[in-house]
C-alpha positions as CSV (number, residue, x, y, z in Angstrom):
1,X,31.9,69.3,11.3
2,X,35.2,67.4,10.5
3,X,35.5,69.6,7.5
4,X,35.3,72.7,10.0
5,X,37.7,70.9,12.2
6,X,40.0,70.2,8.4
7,X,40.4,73.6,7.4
8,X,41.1,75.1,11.0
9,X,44.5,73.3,11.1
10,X,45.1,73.8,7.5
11,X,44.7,77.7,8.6
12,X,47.2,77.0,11.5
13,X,50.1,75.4,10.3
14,X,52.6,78.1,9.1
15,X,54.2,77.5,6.0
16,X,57.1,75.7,4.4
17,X,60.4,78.1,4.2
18,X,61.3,78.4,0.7
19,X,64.1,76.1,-0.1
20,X,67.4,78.0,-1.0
21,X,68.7,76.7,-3.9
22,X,72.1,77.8,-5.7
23,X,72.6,76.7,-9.3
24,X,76.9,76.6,-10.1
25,X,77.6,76.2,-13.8
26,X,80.8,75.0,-14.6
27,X,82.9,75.7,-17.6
28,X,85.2,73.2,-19.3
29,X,88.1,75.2,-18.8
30,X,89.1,78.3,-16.6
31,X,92.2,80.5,-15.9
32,X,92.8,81.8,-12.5
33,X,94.9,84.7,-10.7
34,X,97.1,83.7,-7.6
35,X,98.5,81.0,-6.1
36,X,95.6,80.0,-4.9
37,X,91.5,80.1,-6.0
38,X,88.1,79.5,-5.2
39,X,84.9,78.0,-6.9
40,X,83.9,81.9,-7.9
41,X,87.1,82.2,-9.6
42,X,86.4,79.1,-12.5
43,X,82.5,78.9,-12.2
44,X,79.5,80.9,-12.4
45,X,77.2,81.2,-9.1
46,X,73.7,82.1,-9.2
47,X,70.8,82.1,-6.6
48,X,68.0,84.4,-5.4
49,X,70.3,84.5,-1.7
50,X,73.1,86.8,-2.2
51,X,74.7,85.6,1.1
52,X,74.8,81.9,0.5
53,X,75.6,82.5,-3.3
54,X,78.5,85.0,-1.9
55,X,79.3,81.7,0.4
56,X,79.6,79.3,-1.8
57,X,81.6,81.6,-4.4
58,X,84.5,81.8,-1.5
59,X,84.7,78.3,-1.6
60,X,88.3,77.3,-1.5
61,X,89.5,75.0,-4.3
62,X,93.3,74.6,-3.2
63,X,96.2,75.8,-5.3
64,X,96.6,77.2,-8.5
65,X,99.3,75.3,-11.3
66,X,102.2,76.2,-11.4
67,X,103.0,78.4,-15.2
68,X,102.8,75.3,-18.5
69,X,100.8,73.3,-15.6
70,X,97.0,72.5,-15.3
71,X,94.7,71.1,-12.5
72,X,91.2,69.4,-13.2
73,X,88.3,69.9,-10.7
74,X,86.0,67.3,-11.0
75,X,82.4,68.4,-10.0
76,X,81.7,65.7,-8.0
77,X,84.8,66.2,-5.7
78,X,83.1,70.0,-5.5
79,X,79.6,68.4,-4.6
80,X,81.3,66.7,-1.4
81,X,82.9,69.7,-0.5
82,X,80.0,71.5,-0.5
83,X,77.6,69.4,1.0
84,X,80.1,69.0,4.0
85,X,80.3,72.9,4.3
86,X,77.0,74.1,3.4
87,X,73.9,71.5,5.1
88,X,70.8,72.6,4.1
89,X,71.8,74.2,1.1
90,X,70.2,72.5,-2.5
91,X,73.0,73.0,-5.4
92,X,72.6,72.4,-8.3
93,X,75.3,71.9,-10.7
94,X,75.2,72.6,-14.7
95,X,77.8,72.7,-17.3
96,X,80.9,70.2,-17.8
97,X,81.4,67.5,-15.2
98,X,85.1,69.2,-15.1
99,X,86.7,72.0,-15.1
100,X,90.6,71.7,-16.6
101,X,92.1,74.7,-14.6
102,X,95.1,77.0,-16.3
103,X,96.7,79.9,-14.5
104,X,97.4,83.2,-15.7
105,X,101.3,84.0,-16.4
106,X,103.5,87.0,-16.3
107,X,107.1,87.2,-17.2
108,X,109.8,88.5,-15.1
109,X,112.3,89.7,-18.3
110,X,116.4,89.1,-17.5
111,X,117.0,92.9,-17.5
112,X,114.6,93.2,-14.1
113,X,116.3,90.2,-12.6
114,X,119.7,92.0,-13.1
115,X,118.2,95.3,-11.8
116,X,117.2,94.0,-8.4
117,X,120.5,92.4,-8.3
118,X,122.3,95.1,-9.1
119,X,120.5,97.4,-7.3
120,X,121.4,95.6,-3.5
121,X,125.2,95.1,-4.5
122,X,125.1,98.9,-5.1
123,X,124.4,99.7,-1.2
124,X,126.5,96.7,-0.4
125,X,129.3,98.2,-2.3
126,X,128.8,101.6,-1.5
127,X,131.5,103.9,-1.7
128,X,133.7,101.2,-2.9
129,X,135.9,101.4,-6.7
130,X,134.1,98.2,-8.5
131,X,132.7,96.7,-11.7
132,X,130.0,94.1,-12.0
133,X,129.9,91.5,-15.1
134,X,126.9,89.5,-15.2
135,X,128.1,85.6,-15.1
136,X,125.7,84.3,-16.9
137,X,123.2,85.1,-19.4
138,X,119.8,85.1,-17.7
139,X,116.1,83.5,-19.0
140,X,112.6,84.8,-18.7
141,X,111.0,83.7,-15.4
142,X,107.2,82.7,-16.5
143,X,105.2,83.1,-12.6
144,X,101.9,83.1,-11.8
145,X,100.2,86.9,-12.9
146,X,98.5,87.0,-9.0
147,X,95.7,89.1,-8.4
148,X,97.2,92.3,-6.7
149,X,101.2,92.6,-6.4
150,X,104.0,91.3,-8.2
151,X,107.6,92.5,-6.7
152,X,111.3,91.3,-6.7
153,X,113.6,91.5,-3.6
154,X,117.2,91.1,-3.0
155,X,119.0,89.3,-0.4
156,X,121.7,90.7,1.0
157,X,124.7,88.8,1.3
158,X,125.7,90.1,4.8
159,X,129.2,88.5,4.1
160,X,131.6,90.9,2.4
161,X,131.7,91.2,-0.9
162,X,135.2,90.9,-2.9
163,X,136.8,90.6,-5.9
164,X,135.4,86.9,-7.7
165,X,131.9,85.0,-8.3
166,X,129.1,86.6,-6.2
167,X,125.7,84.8,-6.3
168,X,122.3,87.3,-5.2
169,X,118.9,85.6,-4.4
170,X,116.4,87.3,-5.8
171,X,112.7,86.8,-4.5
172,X,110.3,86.9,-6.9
173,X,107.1,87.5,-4.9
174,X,103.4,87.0,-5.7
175,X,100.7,88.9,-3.8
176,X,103.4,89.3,-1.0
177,X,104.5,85.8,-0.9
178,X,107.6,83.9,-2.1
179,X,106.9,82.3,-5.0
180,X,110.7,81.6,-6.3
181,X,114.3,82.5,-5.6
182,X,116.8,83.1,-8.5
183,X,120.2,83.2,-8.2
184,X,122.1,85.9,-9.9
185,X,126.0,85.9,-10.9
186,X,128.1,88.6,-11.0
187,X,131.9,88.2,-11.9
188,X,133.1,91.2,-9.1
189,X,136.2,93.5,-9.6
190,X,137.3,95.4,-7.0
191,X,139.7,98.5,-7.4
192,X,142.3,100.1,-4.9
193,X,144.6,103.2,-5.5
194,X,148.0,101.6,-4.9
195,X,151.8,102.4,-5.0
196,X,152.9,100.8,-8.3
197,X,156.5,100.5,-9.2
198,X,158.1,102.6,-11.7
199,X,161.5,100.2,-12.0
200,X,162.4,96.8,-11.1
201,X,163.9,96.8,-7.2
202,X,165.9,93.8,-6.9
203,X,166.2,92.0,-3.6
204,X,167.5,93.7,-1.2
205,X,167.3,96.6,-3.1
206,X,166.1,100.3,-1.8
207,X,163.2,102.1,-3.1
208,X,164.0,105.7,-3.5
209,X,161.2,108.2,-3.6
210,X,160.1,108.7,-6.8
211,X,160.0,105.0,-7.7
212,X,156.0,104.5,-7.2
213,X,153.4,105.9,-8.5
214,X,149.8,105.7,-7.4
215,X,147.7,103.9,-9.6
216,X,143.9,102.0,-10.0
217,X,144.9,98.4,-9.5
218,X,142.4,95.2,-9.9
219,X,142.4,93.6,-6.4
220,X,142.5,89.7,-6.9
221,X,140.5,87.6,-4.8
222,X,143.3,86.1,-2.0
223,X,144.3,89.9,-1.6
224,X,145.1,90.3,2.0
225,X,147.9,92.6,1.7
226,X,148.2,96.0,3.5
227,X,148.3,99.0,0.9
228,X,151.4,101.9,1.8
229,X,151.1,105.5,0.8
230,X,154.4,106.0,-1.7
231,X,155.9,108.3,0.9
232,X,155.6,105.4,3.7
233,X,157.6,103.0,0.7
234,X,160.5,105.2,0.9
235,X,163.7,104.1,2.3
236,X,162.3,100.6,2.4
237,X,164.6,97.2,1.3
238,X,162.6,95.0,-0.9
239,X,162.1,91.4,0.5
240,X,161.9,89.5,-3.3
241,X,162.1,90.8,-6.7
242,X,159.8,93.9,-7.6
243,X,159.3,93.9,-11.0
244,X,157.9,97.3,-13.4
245,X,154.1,98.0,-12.8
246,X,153.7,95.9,-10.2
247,X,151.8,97.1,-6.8
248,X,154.1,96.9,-3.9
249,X,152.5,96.0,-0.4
250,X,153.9,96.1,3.5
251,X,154.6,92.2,3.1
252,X,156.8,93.1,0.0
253,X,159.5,95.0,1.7
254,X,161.1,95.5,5.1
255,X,160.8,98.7,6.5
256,X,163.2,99.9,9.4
257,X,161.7,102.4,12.0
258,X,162.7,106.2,11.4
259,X,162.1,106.9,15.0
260,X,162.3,104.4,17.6
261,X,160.3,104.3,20.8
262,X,162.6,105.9,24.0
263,X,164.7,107.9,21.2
264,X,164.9,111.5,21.3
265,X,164.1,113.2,18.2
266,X,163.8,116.8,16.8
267,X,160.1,118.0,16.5
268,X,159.5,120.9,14.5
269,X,156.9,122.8,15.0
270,X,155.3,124.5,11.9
271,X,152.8,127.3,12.9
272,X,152.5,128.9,9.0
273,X,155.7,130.0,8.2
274,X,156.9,130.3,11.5
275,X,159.3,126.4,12.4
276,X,160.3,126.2,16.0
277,X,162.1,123.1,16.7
278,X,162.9,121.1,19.8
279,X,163.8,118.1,21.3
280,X,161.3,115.4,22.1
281,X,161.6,111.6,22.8
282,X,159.4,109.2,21.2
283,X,157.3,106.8,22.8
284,X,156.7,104.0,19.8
285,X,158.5,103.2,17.4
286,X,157.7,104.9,14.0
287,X,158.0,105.0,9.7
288,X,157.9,107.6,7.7
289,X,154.1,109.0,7.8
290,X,153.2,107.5,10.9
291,X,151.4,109.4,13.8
292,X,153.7,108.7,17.0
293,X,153.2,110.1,20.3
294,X,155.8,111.8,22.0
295,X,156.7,113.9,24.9
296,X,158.5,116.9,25.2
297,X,162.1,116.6,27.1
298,X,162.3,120.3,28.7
299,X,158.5,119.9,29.7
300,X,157.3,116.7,30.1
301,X,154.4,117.5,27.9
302,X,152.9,114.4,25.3
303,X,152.0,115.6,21.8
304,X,151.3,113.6,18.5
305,X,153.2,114.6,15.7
306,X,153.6,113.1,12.1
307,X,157.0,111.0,11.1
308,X,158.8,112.8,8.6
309,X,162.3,111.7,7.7
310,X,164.5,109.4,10.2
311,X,165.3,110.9,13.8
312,X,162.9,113.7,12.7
313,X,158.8,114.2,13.5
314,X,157.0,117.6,12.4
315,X,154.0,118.8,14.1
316,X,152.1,121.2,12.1
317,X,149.3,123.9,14.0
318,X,145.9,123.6,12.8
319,X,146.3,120.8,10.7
320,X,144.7,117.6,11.6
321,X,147.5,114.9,11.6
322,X,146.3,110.9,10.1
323,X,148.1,108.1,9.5
């Protein structure tokens, strides 16, 4: 009777789950992708349950060294981890008690460094007469590899670029984050077409026309001068010594109005080769090249017509008139 009564509740208790056990071997040394890695990345995880080996692959181990670095995992700092994260889980651990950690390294060469930079001062400087001399001879940047993308990105300035020492950051970025900035020197040379003298003017002395000549000048860095067509230069007194080859701005020389505002002057009017002249008065004062407004005396009616020689303004039909 009692061993009836034995094997009934031996029949009725269900049995045991299987305990799920995971077996993580880890090597004495490992090289990892990224700024970051998990257990999967420097060990080998085996275990009947795909879902809890998968689980305990993704186990984050922190950062990865930084390129000549290294970082030891020791296993029983992995055993804590993992009993904290994973109860009920049996792991069991084979291989080295630690795990020395290297990571994988790329170079970023000089000549890409200089391209990125180079390639952002280009749209900064767009349109505009300049050379670019690299500062400084650059080194080979030695970054993680990272396990996707590896990209470089310009800063731009957003302050204006002139003539002296210009300094680009260039990201270097590692599965879409910053990983470093590197600075970049250029030596920048701006050019400008300028009136450049053709003599020596004294002071005081009158530049005749003829006496400039338009030419590719170097801008220095403290320019702040404002550049003069030749034709506007005419007629003008020189305020100090001008000396051969040198440019000649509107601070250089003292200009006197060739009309003056309530003056009447002669317009001509230029329709081909049809001139039909008549008398205006101006309502600014004006120099030679100058777009002044004026206003017809026998009318009343305001035009805009171009300064061309002193007490004299020229209007010509169908062409579009600029300073």
């Amino acid at each position: 009777m009692i061993a009836l009564l034995l094997s009934t509740l031996l029949l009725s208790t269900p049995a045991a789950a299987p305990e799920t056990v995971v077996t993580v071997t880890l090597p004495l040394e490992a090289t990892v992708d990224g700024s970051e890695f998990t257990l999967g990345d420097v060990a080998t995880v085996d275990g009947a349950d795909t879902a809890e080996v998968k689980r305990v692959r993704e186990l984050e181990l922190g950062y990865a060294p930084a390129p000549g670095y290294s970082r030891v995992i020791q296993r029983w700092r992995v055993e804590q981890q993992l009993q904290r994260e994973f109860t009920g889980l049996t792991v069991v651990f084979e291989g080295s008690s630690a795990c020395r950690v290297w990571p994988r390294v790329a170079e970023i060469s000089p000549a890409e460094l200089e391209a990125a930079a180079r390639e952002m001062l280009a749209g900064e400087l767009a349109g505009e007469d300049v050379e670019l001399k690299l500062h400084r001879e650059l080194s080979e940047e030695q970054v993680p590899a990272g396990r996707s993308t590896r990209r470089l990105e310009a800063d731009p300035s957003g302050a204006e670029v002139r003539t002296g020492l210009v300094n680009v950051p260039v990201k270097i970025l590692i599965d879409g984050a910053v990983y470093r900035t590197v600075w970049v020197g250029f030596d920048v040379t701006l050019f400008r077409e300028l009136p450049v003298l053709k003599r020596d003017v004294p002071l005081g002395g009158r530049i005749a026309e003829g006496d400039l000549v338009l030419q590719r000048t170097a801008i220095e860095a403290a320019f702040t001068g404002e550049a003069l067509s030749p034709s506007k230069l005419v007629g003008a007194t020189a305020k100090r010594p001008l000396h051969l080859g040198m440019p000649v701005l509107a601070h250089d020389v003292k200009r006197e109005p060739a009309v003056k505002r309530g003056e009447t002057v002669t317009l001509e009017v230029i329709n081909g080769q049809v001139l039909v002249g008549t008398k205006v008065v101006s309502l600014m004062d004006g120099y030679l090249g100058d777009v002044v407004a004026v206003r017809t005396v026998d009318t009343g009616k305001e035009l805009t017509a171009v300064v061309s020689q002193k007490g004299r303004v020229e209007l010509r039909l169908g062409v579009e008139q600029q300073n």
